[in-house]
C-alpha positions in Angstrom: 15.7 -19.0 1.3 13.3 -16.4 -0.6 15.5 -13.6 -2.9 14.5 -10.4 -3.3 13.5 -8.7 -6.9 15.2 -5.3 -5.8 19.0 -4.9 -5.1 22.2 -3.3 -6.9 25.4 -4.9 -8.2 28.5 -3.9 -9.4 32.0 -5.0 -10.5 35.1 -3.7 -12.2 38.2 -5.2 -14.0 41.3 -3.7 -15.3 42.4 -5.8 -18.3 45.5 -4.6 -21.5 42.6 -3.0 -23.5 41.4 -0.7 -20.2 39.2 -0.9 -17.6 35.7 -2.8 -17.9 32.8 -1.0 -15.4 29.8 -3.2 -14.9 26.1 -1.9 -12.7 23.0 -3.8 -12.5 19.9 -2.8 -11.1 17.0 -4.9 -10.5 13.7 -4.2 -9.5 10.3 -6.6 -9.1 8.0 -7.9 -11.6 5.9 -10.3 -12.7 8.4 -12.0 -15.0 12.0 -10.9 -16.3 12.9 -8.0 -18.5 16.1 -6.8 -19.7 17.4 -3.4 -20.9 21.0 -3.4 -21.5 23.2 -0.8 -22.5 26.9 -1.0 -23.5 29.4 1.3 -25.0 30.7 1.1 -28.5 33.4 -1.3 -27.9 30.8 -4.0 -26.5 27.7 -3.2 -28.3 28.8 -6.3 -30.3 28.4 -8.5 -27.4 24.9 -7.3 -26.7 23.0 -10.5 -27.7 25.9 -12.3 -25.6 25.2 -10.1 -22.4 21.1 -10.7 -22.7 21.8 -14.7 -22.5 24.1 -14.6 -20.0 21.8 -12.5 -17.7 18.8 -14.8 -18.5 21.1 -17.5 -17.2 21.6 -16.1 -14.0 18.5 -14.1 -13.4 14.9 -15.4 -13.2 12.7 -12.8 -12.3 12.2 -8.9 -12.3 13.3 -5.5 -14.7 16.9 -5.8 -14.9 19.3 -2.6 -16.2 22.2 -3.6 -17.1 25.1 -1.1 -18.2 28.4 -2.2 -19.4 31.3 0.0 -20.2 34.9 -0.2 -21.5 37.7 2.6 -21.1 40.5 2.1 -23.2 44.2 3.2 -21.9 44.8 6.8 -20.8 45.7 9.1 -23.7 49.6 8.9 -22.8 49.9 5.6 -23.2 48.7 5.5 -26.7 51.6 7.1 -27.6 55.6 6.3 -27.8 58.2 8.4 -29.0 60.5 6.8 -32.1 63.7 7.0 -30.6 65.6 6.3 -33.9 64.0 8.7 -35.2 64.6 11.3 -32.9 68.1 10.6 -32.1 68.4 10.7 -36.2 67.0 14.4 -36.6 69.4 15.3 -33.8 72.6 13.9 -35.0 71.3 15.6 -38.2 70.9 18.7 -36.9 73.8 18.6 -34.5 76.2 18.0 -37.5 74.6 21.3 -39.2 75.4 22.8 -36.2 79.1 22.3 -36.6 79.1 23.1 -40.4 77.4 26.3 -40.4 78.8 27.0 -36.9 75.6 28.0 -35.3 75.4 28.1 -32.1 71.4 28.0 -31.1 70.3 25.0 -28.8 68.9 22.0 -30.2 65.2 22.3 -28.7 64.1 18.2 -28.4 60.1 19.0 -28.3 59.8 20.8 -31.5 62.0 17.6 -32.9 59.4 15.4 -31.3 56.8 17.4 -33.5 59.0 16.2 -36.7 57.1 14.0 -38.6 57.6 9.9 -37.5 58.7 10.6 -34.0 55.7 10.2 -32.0 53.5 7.4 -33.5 50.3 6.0 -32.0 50.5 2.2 -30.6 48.3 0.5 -33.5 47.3 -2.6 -31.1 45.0 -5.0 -32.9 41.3 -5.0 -31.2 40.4 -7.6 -29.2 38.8 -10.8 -31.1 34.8 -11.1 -29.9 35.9 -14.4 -28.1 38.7 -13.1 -25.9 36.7 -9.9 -25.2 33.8 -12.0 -24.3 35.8 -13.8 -21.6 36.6 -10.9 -20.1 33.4 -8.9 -20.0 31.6 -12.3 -18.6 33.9 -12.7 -15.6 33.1 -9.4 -14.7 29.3 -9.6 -15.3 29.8 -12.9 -13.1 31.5 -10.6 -10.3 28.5 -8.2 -10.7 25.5 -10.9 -10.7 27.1 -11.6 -7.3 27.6 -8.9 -5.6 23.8 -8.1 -6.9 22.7 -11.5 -5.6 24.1 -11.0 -1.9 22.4 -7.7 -1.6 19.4 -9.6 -2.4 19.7 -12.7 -0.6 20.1 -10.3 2.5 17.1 -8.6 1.6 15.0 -11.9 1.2 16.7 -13.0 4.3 13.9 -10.4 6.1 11.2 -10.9 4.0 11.3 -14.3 4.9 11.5 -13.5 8.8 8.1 -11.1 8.3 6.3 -13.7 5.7 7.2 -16.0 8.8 5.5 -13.9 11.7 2.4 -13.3 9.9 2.0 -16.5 8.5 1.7 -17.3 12.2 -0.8 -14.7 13.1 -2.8 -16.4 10.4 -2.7 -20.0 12.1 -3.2 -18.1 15.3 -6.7 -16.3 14.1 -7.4 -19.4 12.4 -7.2 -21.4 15.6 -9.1 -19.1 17.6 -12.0 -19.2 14.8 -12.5 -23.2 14.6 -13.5 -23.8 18.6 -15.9 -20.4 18.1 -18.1 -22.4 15.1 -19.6 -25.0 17.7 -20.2 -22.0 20.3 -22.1 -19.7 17.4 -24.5 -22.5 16.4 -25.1 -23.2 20.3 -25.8 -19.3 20.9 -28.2 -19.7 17.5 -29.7 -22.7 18.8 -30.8 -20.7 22.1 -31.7 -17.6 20.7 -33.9 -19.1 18.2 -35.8 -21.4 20.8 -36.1 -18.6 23.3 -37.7 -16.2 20.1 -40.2 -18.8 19.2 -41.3 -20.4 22.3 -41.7 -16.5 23.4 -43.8 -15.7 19.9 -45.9 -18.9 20.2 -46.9 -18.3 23.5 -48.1 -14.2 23.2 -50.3 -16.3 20.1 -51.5 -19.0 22.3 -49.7 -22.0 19.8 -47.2 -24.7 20.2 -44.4 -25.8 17.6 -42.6 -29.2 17.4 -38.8 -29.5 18.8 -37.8 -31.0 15.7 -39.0 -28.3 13.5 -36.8 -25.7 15.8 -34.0 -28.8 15.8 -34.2 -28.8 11.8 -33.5 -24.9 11.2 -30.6 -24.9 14.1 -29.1 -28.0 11.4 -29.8 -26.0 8.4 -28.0 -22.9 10.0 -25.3 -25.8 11.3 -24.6 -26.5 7.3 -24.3 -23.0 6.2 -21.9 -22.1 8.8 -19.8 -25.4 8.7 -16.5 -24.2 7.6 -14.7 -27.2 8.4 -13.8 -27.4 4.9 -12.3 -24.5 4.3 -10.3 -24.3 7.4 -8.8 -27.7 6.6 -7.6 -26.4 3.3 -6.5 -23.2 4.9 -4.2 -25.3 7.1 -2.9 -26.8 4.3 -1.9 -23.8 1.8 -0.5 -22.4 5.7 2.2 -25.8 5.6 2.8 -25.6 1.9 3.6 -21.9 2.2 6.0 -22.8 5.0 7.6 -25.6 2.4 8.0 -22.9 -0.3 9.2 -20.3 2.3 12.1 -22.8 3.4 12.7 -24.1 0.0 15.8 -23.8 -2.1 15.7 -20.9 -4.7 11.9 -20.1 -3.9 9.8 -19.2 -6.2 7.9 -16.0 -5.8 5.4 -17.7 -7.8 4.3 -20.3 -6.0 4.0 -18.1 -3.0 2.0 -15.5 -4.6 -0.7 -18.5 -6.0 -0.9 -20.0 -2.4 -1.6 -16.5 -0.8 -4.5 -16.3 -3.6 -6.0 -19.3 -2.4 -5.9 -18.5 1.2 -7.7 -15.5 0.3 -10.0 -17.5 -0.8 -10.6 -20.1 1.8 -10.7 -16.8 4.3 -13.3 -15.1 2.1 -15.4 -17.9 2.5 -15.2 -18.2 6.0 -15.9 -14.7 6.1 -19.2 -14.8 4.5 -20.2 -17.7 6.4 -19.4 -16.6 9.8 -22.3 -15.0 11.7 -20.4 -13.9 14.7 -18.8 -10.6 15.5 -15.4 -12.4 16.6 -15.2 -14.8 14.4 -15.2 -11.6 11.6 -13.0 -9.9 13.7 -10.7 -12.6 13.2 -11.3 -12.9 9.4 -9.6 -9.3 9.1 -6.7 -10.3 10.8 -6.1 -13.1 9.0 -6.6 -10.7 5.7 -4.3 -8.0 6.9 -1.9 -10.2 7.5 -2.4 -12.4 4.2 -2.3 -8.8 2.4 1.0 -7.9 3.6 2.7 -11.0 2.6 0.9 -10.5 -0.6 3.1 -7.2 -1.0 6.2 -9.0 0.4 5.6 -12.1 -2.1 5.3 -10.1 -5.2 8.9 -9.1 -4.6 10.8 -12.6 -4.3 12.5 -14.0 -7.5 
């Protein structure tokens, strides 16, 4: 089953250090290019990230963006409860000695100095943090991956129809080469005999039998529609193929081009060219639709 170049992915993880947000975009081309970008607390991993997504991803531009959000702000903090139960019996026993009787006010103690501390948690080692970021880039390749498998899931129902409206002009054309020479044959004889006897002269059947074979030879496209049937089954084999390559579906539309081309420029008949556009149209639009499968 073809898969499409162009599709969207994304996966998230909450984790102790945060929350890890991962996008990828893809779009077609002719081989694969990666832009990644990642936030200061994975820019490390960079070099990481670019393998992993040439391990997974074959084909097309590929964005990649990677972010990690630490904790919110209030959990960065804790309040020193020794300490602040220190400054209050402190101050609760100056009450009694000086016999004041103001309120003991608790938030300008927290602003005393060791009550409120910042959690000084260690960073994450590269390996650990690794881990982490690649089962979520795993999530994300996935969830990009079914978007396009649904996408090439179509493509490969159109490439399907028009490959046979190919093998259906191309049927019609074959049977029409025997009737074309037959009409030449006739139409030459009749302009002859009819010249040659306004001039009073006479011409061997042979002669008139040898340019109907010469006109035979240039017009025998046999050949070509031989090999067009065959690039028409090994684009079906690549079609149904596992993992097909966009590739290899792109050089086997080239050479049906070319077969057709020829048959083109061989065929003196108004229907058999008629047919040879078809067949182009059609080869054209699964041109376009083969230049975006993986």
């Amino acid at each position: 089953m073809p898969r499409s170049m162009t599709g969207q992915g994304q996966a998230r993880q909450t984790g102790p250090l945060g929350l890890i947000n991962v996008e990828i975009r893809t779009v077609n081309n002719r081989g694969l290019k990666l832009s990644t970008r990642l936030n200061e607390p994975l820019a490390r991993l960079e070099s990481r990230v670019e393998g992993f997504l040439r391990s997974r991803l074959h084909r097309g531009s590929v964005q990649c963006q990677a972010r990690l959000q630490g904790p919110d702000q209030a959990s960065r903090y804790h309040i020193n409860q020794e300490v602040l139960g220190s400054y209050y019996r402190q101050i609760d026993q100056l009450h009694s000695e000086l016999y004041a009787a103001a309120p003991i006010d608790l938030t300008r103690l927290a602003q005393l100095p060791g009550v409120i501390s910042e959690n000084d948690d260690a960073p994450a080692d590269d390996a650990a943090l690794w881990q982490w970021l690649q089962q979520v880039l795993d999530q994300a390749i996935d969830n990009l991956n079914e978007m396009r498998d649904h996408e090439g899931a179509a493509m490969s129902d159109t490439l399907k129809e028009d490959l046979a409206t190919v093998d259906e002009h191309l049927q019609a054309i074959v049977p029409r080469v025997p009737v074309v020479i037959e009409a030449y044959r006739d139409r030459l004889q009749t302009k002859v005999e009819s010249y040659l006897a306004e001039k009073g002269l006479e011409i061997a059947k042979v002669d008139i039998l040898r340019e109907v074979q010469l006109f035979a030879d240039r017009s025998d496209i046999s050949e070509e529609a031989t090999r067009l049937q065959a690039h028409l089954r090994a684009f079906a084999q690549h079609l149904a193929a596992e993992g097909s390559n966009g590739r290899k579906l792109d050089f086997v539309i080239q050479e049906m081009f070319r077969e057709t081309n020829t048959i083109g420029s061989k065929a003196s008949d108004s229907e058999i060219s008629a047919h040879v556009v078809e067949i182009k149209c059609a080869l054209e639009r699964m041109r376009e639709l083969a230049q975006n499968i993986e």
